[in-house]
ROFI-419783 format. One line per 8 residues: their letters; for each residue x, y, z of C-alpha. Coordinates in pm, whole numbers. Example, Ala and Ser with C-alpha at 12.3 -4.5 7.8 and 13.67 -1.06 7.14 Angstrom:
// ROFI-419783
AS) 1230 -450 780 | 1367 -106 714
This chain:
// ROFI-419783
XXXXXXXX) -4497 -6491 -186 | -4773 -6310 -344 | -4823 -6030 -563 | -4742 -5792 -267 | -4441 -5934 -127 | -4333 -6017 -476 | -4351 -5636 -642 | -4216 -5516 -262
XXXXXXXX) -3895 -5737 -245 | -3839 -5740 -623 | -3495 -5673 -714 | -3324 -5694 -395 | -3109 -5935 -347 | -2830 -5711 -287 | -2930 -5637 74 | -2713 -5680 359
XXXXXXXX) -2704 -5728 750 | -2964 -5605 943 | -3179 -5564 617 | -3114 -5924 466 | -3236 -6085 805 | -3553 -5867 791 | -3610 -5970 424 | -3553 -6322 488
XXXXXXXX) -3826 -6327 834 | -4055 -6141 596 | -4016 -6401 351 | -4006 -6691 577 | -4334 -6575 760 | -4540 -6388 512 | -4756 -6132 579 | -5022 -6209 918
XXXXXXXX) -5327 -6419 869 | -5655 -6483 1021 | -5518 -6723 1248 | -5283 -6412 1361 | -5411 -6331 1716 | -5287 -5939 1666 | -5509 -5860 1326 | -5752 -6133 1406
XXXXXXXX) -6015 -5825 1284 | -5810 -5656 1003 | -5793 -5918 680 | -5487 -5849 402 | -5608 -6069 178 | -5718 -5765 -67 | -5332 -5606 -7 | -5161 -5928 -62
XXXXXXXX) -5315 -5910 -434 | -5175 -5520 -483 | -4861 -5434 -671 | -4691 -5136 -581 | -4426 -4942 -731 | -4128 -4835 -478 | -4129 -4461 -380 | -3905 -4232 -668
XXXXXXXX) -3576 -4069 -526 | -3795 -3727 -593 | -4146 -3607 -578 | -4287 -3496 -856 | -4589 -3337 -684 | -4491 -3052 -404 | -4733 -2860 -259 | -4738 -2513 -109
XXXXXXXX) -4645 -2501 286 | -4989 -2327 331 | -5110 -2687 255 | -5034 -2857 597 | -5015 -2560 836 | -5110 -2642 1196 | -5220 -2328 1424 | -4990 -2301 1683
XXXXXXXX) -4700 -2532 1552 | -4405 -2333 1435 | -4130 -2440 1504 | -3874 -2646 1297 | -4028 -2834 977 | -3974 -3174 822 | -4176 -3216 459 | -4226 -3624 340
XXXXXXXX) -4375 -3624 1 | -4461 -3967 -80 | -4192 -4104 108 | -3947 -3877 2 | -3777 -3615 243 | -3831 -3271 78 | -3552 -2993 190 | -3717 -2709 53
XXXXXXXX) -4018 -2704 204 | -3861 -2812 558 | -3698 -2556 807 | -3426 -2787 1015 | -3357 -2501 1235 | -3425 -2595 1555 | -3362 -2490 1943 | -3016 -2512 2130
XXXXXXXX) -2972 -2887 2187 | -3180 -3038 1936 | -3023 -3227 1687 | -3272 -3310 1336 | -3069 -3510 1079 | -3309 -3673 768 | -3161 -3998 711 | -3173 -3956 291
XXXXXXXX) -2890 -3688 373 | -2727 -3911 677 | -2765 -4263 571 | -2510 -4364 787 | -2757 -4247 1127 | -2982 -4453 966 | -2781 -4767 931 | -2717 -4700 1318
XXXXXXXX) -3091 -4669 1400 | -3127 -4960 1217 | -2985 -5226 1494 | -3198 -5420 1711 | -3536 -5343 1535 | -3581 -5655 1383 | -3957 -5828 1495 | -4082 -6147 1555
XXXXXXXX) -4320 -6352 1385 | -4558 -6255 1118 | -4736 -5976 1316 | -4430 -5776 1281 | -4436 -5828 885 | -4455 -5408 829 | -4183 -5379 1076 | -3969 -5635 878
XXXXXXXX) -4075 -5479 573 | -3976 -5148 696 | -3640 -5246 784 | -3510 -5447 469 | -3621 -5136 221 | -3656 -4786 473 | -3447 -4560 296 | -3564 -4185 432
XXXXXXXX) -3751 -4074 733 | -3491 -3878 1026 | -3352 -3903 1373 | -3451 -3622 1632 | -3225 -3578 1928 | -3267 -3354 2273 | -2973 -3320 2455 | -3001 -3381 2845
XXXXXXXX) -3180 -3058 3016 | -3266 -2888 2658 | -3593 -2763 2592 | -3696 -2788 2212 | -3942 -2485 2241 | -4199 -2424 1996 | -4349 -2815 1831 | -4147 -2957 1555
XXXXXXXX) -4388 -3040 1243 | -4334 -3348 1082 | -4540 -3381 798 | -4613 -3703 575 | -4802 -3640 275 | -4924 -3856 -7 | -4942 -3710 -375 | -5050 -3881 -676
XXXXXXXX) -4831 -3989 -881 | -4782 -4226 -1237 | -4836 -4543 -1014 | -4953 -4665 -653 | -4623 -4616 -474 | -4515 -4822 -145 | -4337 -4583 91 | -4130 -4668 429
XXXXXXXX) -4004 -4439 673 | -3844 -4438 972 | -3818 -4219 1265 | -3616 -4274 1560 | -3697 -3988 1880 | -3434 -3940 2199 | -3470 -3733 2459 | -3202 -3672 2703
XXXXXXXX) -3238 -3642 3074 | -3479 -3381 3183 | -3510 -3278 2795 | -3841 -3106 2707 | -3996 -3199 2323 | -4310 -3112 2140 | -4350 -3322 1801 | -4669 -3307 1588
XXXXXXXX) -4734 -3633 1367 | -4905 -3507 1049 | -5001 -3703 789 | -5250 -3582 496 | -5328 -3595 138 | -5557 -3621 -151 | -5789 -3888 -264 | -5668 -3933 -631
XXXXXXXX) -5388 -4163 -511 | -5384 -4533 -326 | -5040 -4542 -163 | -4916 -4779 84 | -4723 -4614 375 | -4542 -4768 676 | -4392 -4565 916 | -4171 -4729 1207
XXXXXXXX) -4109 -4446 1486 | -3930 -4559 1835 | -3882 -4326 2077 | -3679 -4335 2382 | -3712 -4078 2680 | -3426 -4078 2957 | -3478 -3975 3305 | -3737 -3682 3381
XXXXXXXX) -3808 -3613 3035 | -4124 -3520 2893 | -4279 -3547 2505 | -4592 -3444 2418 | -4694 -3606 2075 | -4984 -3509 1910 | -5082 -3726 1598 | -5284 -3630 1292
XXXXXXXX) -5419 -3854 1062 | -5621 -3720 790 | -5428 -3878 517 | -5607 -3992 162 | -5893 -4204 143 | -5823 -4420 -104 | -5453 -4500 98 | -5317 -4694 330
XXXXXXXX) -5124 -4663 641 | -4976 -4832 853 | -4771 -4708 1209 | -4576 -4899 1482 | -4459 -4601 1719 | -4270 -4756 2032 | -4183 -4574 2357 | -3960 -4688 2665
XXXXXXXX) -4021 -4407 2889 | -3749 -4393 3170 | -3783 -4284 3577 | -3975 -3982 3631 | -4052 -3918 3291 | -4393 -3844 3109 | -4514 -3924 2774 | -4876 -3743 2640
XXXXXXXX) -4973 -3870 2337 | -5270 -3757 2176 | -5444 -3959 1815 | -5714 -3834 1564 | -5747 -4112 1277 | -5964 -3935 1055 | -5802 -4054 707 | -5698 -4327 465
XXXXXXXX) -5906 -4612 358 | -5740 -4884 546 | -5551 -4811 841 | -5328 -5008 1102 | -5170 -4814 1430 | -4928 -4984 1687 | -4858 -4794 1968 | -4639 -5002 2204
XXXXXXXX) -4562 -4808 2527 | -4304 -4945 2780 | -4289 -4753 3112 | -3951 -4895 3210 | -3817 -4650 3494 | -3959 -4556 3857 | -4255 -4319 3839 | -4298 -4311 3435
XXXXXXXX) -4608 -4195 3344 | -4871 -4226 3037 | -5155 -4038 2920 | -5308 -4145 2567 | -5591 -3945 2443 | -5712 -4052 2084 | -6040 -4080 1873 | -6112 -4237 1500
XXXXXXXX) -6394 -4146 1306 | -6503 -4356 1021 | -6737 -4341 754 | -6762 -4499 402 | -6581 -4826 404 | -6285 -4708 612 | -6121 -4960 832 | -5901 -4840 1107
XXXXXXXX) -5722 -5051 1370 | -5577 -4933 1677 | -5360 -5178 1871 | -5205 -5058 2214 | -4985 -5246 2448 | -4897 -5076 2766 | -4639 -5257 3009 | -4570 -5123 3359
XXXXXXXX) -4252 -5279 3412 | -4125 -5086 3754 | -4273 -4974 4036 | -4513 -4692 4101 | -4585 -4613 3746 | -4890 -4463 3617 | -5114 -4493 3262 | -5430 -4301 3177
XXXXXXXX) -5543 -4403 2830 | -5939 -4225 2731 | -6003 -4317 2371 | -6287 -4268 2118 | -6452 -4435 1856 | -6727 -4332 1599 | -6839 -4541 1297 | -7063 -4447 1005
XXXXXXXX) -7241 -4625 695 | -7023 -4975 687 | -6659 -4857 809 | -6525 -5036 1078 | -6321 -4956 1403 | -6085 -5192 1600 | -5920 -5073 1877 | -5729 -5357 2096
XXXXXXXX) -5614 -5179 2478 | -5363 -5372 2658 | -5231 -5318 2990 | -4987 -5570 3183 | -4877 -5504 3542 | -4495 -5702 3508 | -4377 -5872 3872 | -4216 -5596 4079
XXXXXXXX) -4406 -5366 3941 | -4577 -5251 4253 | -4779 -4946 4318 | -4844 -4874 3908 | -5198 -4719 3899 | -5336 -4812 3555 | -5674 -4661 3371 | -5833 -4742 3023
XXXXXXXX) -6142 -4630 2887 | -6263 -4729 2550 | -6624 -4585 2422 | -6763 -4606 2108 | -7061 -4501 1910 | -7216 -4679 1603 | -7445 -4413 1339 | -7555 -4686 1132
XXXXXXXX) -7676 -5022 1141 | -7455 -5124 880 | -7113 -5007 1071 | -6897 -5220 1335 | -6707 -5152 1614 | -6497 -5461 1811 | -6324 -5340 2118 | -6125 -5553 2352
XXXXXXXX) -5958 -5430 2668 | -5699 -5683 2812 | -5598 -5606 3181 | -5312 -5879 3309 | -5199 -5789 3682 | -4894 -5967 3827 | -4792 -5741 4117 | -4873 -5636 4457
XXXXXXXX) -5074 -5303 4579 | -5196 -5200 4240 | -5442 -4983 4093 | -5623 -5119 3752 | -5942 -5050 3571 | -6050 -5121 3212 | -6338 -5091 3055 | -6488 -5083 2689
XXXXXXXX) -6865 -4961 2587 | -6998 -4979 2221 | -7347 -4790 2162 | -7562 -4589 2000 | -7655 -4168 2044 | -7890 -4120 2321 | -8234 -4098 2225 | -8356 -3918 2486
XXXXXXXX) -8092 -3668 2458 | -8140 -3613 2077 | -8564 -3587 2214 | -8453 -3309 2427 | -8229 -3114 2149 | -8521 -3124 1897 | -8753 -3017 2151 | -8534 -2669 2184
XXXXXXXX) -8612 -2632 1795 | -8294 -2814 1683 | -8299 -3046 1355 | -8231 -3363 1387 | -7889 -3373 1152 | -7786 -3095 1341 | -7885 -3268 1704 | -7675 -3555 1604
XXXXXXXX) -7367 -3384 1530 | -7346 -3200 1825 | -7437 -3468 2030 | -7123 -3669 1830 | -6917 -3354 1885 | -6989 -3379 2222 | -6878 -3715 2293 | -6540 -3669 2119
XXXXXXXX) -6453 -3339 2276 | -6290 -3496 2585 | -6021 -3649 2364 | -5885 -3252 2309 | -6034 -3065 2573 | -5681 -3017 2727 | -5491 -2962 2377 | -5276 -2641 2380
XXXXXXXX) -5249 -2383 2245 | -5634 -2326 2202 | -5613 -2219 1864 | -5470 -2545 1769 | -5743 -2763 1926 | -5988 -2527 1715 | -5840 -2628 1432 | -5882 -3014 1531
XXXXXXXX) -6241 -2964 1621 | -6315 -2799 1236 | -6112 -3119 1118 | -6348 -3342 1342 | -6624 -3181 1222 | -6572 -3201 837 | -6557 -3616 917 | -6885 -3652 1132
XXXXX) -7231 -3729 895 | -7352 -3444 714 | -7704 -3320 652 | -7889 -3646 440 | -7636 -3885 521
């Protein structure tokens, strides 16, 4: 099995159900290869060698809340230290028709959520790994017609602790018919850990509903983190999703978007910016699967020094699936010769009357433009930056409230090459 699967599975045989098939799969197929179409560009050979201890029934390490405040996002509160839901520094109170229930308190919702989540095939490894051991993480519920007001904050933070922990949540997202939600996806944390986390979120959104997800990723840099967030979006409803991967030293992001009713709509705005040896990969799949749906994905991609970006954009136009207008842009910038970038749009069309377009650019900053910015008296670390800045600002250029995408630019900025870099 391997060190990893070996210290991950250790000691639990006792599983049942749902989790026993997820532990034999994992088993069965190992975690994905080379020869793995799906992380064909991120190896595990180095994680297959780690050990990790399972996450404690309590942190040990809890932070202020002035820690992982967000401008603008104040409305109810749930607190993950290293895995671990943490009551006292969450707020569960939440608008008329919202229902928040962490599963380490309601491990019975959890053994529902459970059900029909189980992969296939080794590229779903994290997701089989996720199910056999998840034992925290919370389901969110909106009521048909509610609005849930103000965003609810979850926040996932790493902490150090006496050993490299291994963490697995889950998250599970409903919104009724015509129900209204804003949810902000924070993780963070120091450097002076190397956790493994692996969150599993699925999110279902019935008739005329709309969620607006915005995800921050500024987690650890010595960590890693990996995220498989899938959406079935029903008729008439919306889903806006916006990314920054700032953090963690390896990271791997799923985002697996179904538009499954009449009219359901996308719009993915997202950016990762690497330096060091970070390694992020982005994989989305977006399938139109009824008629006159729409998808508008615009992502970013700067790398620095020798990280590496992946980002994998997948559309597929199903039969019957007439009139979807579809739209992915990809654009990246490399700030040293040493740093990679592999981008692959996939378009697949098998419908009548549609509207597609993908493309995909990799680069480098503009030297006429930088020419022009040190003619006007600016330095040359500073011209890059704002040229950088520049190039990334479309990804939250229509982020509300404005004192919220503020704070996302300062966090931007604090990741883009400094003076002598």
């Amino acid at each position: 099995m391997g060190a990893f699967l070996d210290s991950m599975l250790a000691g639990r045989d006792g599983l049942g159900g749902v989790r026993a098939e997820a532990a034999a799969a994992l088993l069965r197929d190992g975690l994905p290869g080379p020869r793995e179409e799906a992380w064909k560009y991120t190896s595990l050979r180095a994680l297959e060698q780690r050990r990790y201890a399972p996450a404690p029934g309590e942190a040990t390490d809890v932070p202020a809340l002035a820690a992982f405040a967000l401008p603008g996002v104040d409305g109810a509160r749930l607190v993950f230290v290293n895995g671990v839901f943490q009551p006292a520094l969450s707020d569960l109170q939440a608008a008329p028709g919202v229902e928040i229930l962490p599963y380490r308190e309601h491990p019975g919702q959890l053994d529902k959520d459970l059900e029909g989540h189980h992969g296939t095939g080794s590229a779903d490894a994290f997701l089989r790994l996720n199910t056999a051991l998840v034992e925290d993480g919370a389901s969110i519920r909106v009521v048909a017609g509610a609005d849930a007001g103000a965003p609810i904050h979850l926040v996932i933070l790493g902490a150090p602790a006496a050993a490299d922990l291994a963490w697995q949540l889950r998250l599970q997202v409903e919104l009724g018919a015509g129900a209204r939600l804003s949810l902000v996806e924070h993780h963070l944390g120091n450097d002076e850990h190397a956790h493994l986390g692996n969150l599993v979120a699925n999110y279902v959104l019935g008739a005329g509903a709309r969620l607006e997800l915005l995800q921050v990723q500024d987690a650890g840099e010595r960590a890693t983190l990996i995220r498989r967030g899938s959406f079935h979006v029903g008729e008439d409803a919306q889903l806006a999703a916006t990314t920054l991967e700032a953090g963690a030293q390896m990271t791997r992001h799923d985002f697996r978007v179904h538009l499954a009713g009449r009219g359901a709509r996308l719009e993915s705005r997202g950016v990762f910016v690497l330096h060091g040896r970070q390694h992020a990969d982005t994989h989305m799949d977006v399938r139109h699967e009824a008629r006159d749906t729409s998808s508008d994905v615009l992502w970013r991609g700067v790398a620095d020094q020798r990280s590496r970006g992946v980002f994998h954009g997948a559309i597929t136009i199903a039969e019957g699936a007439d009139g979807a207008d579809a739209a992915l842009s990809n654009k990246n910038l490399l700030l040293s010769p040493q740093a990679e970038i592999d981008t692959q749009p996939a378009l697949e069309i098998y419908a009548d009357e549609v509207k597609a377009a993908h493309g995909a650019t990799v680069g480098q900053l503009d030297e006429q433009a930088l020419f022009y910015l040190r003619t006007r008296g600016i330095p040359l670390d500073a011209a890059r930056r704002i040229l950088v800045s520049a190039f990334c600002s479309a990804v939250f250029a229509d982020l509300q409230p404005a004192v919220l995408r503020e704070r996302l630019d300062e966090l931007l900025a604090t990741r883009l090459p400094q003076a002598g870099e």
